[in-house]
C-alpha positions in Angstrom: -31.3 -22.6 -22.6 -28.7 -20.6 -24.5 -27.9 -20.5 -27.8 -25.2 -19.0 -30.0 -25.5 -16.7 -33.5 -25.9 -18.8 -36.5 -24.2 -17.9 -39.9 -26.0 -17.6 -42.9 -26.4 -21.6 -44.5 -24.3 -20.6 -47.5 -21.8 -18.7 -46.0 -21.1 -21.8 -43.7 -21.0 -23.5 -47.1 -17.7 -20.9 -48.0 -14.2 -22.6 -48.4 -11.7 -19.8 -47.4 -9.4 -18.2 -49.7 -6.3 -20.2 -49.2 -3.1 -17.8 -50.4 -0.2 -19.1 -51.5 2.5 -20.2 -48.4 4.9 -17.3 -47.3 7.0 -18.9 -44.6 8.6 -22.3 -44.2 9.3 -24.0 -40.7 13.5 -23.7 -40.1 14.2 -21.6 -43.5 14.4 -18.0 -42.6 13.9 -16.4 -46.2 12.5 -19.3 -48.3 12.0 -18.2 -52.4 8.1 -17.7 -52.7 7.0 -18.5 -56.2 3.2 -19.4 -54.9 1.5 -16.6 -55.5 2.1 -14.8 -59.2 3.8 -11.9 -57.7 5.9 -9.6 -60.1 9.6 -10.6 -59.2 10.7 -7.0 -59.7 8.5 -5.4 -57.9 7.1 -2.0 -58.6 8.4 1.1 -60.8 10.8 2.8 -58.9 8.7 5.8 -59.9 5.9 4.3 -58.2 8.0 3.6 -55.0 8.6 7.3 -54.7 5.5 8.5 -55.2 4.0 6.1 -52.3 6.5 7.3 -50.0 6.1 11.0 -50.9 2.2 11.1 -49.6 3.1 8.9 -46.8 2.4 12.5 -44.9 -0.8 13.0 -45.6 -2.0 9.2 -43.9 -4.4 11.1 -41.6 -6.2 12.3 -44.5 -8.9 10.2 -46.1 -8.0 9.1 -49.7 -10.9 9.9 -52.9 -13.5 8.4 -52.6 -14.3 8.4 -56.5 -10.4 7.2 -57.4 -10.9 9.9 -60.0 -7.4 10.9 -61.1 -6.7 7.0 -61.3 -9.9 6.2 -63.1 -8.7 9.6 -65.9 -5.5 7.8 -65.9 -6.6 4.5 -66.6 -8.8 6.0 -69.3 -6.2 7.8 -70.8 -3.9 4.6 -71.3 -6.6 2.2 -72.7 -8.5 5.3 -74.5 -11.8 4.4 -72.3 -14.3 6.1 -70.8 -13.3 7.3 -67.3 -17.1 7.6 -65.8 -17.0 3.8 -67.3 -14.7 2.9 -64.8 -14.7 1.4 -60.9 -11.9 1.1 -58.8 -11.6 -1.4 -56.1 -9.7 -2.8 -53.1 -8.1 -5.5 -55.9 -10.3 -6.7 -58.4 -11.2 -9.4 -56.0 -13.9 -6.7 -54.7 -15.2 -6.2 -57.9 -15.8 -9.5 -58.4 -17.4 -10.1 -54.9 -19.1 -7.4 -55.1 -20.8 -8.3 -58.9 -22.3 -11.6 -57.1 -24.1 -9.4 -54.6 -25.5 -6.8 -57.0 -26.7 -9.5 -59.3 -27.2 -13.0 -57.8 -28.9 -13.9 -54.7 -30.6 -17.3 -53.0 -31.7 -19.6 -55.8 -29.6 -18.0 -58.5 -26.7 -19.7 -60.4 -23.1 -18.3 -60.8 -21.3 -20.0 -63.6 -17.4 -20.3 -64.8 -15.5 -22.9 -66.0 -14.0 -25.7 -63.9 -10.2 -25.3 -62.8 -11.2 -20.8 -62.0 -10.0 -18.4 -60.1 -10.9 -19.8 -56.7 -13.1 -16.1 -55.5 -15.9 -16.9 -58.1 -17.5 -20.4 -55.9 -16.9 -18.1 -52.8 -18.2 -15.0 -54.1 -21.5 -16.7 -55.8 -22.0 -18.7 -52.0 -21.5 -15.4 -50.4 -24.2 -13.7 -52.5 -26.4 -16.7 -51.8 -26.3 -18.0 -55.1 -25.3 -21.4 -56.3 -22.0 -21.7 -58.0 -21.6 -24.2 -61.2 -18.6 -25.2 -62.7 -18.4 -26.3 -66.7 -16.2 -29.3 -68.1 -12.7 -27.3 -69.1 -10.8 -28.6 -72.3 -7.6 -29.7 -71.1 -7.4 -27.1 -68.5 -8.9 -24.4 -70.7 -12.4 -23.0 -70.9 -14.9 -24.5 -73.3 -17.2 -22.5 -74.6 -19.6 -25.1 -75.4 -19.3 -26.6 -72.2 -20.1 -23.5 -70.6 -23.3 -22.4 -73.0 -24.6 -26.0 -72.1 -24.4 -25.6 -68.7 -26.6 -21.6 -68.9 -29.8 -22.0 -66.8 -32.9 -19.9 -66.7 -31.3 -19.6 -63.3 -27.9 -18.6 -64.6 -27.3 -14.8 -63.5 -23.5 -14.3 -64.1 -20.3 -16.1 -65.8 -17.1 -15.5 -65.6 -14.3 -15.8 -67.1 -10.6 -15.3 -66.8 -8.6 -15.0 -69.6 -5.4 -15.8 -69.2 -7.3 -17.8 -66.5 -5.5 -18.7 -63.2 -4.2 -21.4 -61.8 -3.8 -22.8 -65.1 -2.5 -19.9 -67.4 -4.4 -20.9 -70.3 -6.1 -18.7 -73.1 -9.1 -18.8 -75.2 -9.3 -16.9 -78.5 -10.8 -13.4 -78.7 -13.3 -15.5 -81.2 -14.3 -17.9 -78.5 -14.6 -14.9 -76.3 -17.1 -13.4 -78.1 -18.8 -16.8 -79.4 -19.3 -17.2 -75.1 -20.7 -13.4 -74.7 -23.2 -13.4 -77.7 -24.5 -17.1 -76.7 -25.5 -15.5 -72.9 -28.8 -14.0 -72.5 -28.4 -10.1 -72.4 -29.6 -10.5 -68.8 -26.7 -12.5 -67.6 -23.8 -10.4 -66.6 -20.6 -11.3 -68.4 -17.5 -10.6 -66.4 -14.3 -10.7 -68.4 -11.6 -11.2 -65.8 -8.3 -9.9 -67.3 -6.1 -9.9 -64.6 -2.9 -11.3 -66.4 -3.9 -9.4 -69.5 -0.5 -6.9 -69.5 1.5 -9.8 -69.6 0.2 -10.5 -73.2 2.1 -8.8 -76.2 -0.5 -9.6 -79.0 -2.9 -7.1 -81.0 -5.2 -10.0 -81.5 -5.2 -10.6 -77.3 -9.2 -9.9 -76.7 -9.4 -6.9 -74.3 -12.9 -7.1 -73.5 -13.1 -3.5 -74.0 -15.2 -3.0 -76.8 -17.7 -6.4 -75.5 -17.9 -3.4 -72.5 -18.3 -0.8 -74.6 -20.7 -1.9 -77.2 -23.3 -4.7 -74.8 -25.0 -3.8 -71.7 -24.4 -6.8 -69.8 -20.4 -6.8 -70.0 -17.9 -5.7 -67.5 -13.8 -6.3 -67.7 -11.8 -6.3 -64.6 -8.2 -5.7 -64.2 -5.6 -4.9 -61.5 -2.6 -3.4 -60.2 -1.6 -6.9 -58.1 0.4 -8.4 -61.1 2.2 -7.2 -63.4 2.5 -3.5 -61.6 3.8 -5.3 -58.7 1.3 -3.3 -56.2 -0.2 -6.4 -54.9 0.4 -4.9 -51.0 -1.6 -2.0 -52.1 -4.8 -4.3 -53.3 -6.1 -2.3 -56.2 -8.3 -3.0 -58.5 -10.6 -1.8 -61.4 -13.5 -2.3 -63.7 -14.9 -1.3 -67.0 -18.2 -1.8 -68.2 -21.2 -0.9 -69.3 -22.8 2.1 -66.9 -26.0 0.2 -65.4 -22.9 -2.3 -63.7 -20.9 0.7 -63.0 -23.2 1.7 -60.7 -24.5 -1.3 -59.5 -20.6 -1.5 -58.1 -20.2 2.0 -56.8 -23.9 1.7 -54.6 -21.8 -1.2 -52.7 -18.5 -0.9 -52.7 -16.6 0.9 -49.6 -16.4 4.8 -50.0 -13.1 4.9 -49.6 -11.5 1.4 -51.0 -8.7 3.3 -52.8 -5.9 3.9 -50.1 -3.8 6.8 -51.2 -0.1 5.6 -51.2 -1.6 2.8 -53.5 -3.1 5.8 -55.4 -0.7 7.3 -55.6 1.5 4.3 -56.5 -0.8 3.3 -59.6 -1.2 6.6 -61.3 3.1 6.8 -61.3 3.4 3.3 -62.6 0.6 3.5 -65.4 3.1 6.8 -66.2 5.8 4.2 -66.1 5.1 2.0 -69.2 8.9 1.7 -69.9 9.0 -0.8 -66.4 6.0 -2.8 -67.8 7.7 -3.4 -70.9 10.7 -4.1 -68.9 8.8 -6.7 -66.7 6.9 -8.0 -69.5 10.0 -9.3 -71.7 11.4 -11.0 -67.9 8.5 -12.8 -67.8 8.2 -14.1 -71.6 12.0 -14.6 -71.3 11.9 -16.8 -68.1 8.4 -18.6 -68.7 9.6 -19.9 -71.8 13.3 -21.0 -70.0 11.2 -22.8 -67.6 8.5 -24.6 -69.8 11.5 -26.1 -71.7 13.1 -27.4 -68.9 10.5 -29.1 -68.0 9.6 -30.5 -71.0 13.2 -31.8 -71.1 11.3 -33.8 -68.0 9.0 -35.3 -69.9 10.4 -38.6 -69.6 9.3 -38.4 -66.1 5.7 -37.8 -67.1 6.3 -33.9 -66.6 4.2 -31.2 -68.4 4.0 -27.6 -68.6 0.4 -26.4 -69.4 0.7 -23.6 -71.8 0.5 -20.2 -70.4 0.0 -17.0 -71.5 0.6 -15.7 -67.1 3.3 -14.8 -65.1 3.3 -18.7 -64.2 3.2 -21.9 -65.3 1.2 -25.3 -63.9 3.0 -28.4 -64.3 0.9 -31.7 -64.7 2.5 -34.7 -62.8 1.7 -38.4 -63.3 -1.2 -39.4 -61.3 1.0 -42.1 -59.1 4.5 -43.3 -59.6 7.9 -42.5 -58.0 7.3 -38.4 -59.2 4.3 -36.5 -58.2 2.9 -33.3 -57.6 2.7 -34.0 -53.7 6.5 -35.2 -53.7 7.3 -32.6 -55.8 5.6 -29.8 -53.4 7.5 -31.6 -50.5 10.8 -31.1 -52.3 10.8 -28.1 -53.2 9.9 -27.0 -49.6 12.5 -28.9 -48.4 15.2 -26.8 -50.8 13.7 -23.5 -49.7 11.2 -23.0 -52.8 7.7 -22.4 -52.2 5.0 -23.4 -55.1 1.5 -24.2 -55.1 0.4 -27.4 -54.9 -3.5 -26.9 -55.1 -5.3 -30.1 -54.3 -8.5 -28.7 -52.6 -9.0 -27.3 -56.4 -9.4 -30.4 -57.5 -5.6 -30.2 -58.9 -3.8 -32.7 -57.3 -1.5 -33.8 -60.0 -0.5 -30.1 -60.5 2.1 -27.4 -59.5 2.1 -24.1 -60.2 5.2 -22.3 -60.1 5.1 -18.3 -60.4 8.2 -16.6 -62.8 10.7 -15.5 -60.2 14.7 -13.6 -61.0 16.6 -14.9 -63.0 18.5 -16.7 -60.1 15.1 -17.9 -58.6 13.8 -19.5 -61.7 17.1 -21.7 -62.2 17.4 -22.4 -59.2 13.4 -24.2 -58.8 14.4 -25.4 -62.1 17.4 -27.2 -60.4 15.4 -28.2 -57.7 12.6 -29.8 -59.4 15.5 -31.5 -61.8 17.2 -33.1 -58.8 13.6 -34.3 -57.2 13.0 -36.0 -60.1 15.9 -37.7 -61.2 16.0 -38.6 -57.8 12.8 -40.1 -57.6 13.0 -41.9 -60.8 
């Protein structure tokens, strides 16, 4: 009698990350909008300085990130020794779940998240939950409702992805001081450069001033690094070093280094990518508001994206949409296994990428009606 190796039950139970489509069957350079990317790419400083320690691959990279970490400090005015980096802030957030939930635990976040939390509470063992949302938004009394005495972490993404929604710094903090001060509270920011508002809740001080807060952040958006897969955290020191016992000693690859520290030195390209996106978001939420007589809508966002709701059935949907646009060479994400069926989400691209899935959409539609 033979037998074969057996995966744990719950990671059996995992769902794969699913990333946004790249290639399209008989269209040799299709548009990719799926996946939030920055449309123009990294600071050309940052380009330079990635090729420049291209020499030096057979050397290992710091292990402790620590110029990045000093840099990062210096531009937020944190506490360097506060701060993790990681191999995207997806690691971080894996990595949370295994330091602080395990087999019988809960892992709560709000329904329509970022689709790592359900695989990183399953991979820790734990059990994940999801709250009611409020129109595609976190509620914050849907999510204090659903705390158990098993409940060991919640996140939160704010803007939150796939749906670009935003809850108040107020709401933020009405969530955090209604947790237990043994639940860890992970404030995932990922989107949070794209936001030009003083009142936009960092996180930073929750991290700075409570024991039980972290903030995560990357390079992957608006720095355009998302090749180089960095990440970082800020929190409160008992998390810290929670994260550095398991993370890998050397998650930091140098050109990606190298990379971050010239394009946090590059603020004038953020600036520069940051009015793109506001300009182009809002182009394309109104025209598809002007396709509301189709049953069209743009979900507010405060990302690099927006989500478009479709009718549940009729002549236009979200699955006839999808199929369109691949059809003119755009690729979107239709997310269904999200529980989003009736929804696109269409990343910011140029200027000429934008119109153009604009145009595409437009014609789908009026074709359809």
């Amino acid at each position: 009698m033979t037998s074969t190796p057996k995966m744990k039950p719950w990671i059996d139970a995992i769902h794969a990350y699913t990333p946004g489509k790249s290639k399209l069957d008989g269209i040799a350079e299709p548009v990719k909008l799926s996946s939030n990317e920055n449309p123009l790419g990294p600071s050309p400083k940052a380009i330079a300085a990635m090729g420049a320690i291209a020499g030096q691959a057979h050397r290992y990279p710091d292990g402790a990130s620590v110029a990045l970490r000093e840099a990062i400090a210096g531009l937020h005015g944190l506490e360097a020794d506060r701060i993790v980096c990681g191999t995207g802030s997806d690691e971080i957030l894996q990595l949370l779940a295994l330091a602080y939930a395990g087999v019988g635990d809960e892992v709560l976040f709000a329904r329509n998240s970022f689709m790592v939390y359900p695989i990183a509470a399953r991979r820790a063992g734990a059990t994940p939950v999801e709250a009611a949302d409020n129109d595609y938004a976190a509620d914050v009394d849907a999510l204090l409702a659903a705390v158990t005495p098993r409940t060991r972490i919640v996140y939160l993404a704010n803007p939150n992805n796939p749906t670009g929604t935003l809850i108040s710094g107020a709401e933020v903090r009405r969530l955090h001081a209604g947790l237990r001060s043994d639940i860890v509270f992970v404030y995932d920011a990922a989107y949070a450069e794209y936001i030009d508002d003083p009142a936009y809740e960092t996180g930073f001080e929750l991290a700075r001033d409570h024991d039980n807060v972290i903030v995560t952040r990357t390079f992957s958006k608006i720095y355009g690094l998302a090749a180089e897969r960095i990440g970082w955290g800020y929190g409160a020191p008992g998390i810290i070093d929670a994260v550095n016992r398991i993370r890998g000693p050397f998650n930091v690859p140098s050109a990606g280094g190298a990379g971050a520290l010239a394009a946090i030195a590059d603020q004038d390209w953020i600036a520069k990518c940051r009015t793109h996106n506001a300009q182009w978001r809002t182009w394309l939420a109104g025209e598809i508001a002007s396709m509301g007589n189709a049953g069209l809508r743009a979900i507010p966002s405060a990302g690099n994206f927006i989500m478009i709701e479709f009718p549940e059935s009729g002549p236009v949907t979200a699955d006839g949409a999808n199929t369109a646009l691949m059809a003119a060479g755009y690729l979107v994400r239709w997310l269904p296994g999200q529980g989003l069926g009736r929804c696109l989400r269409i990343s910011i691209g140029t200027e000429a990428e934008t119109r153009g899935v604009a145009a595409a959409l437009r014609a789908y539609v009026e074709g359809a009606a």
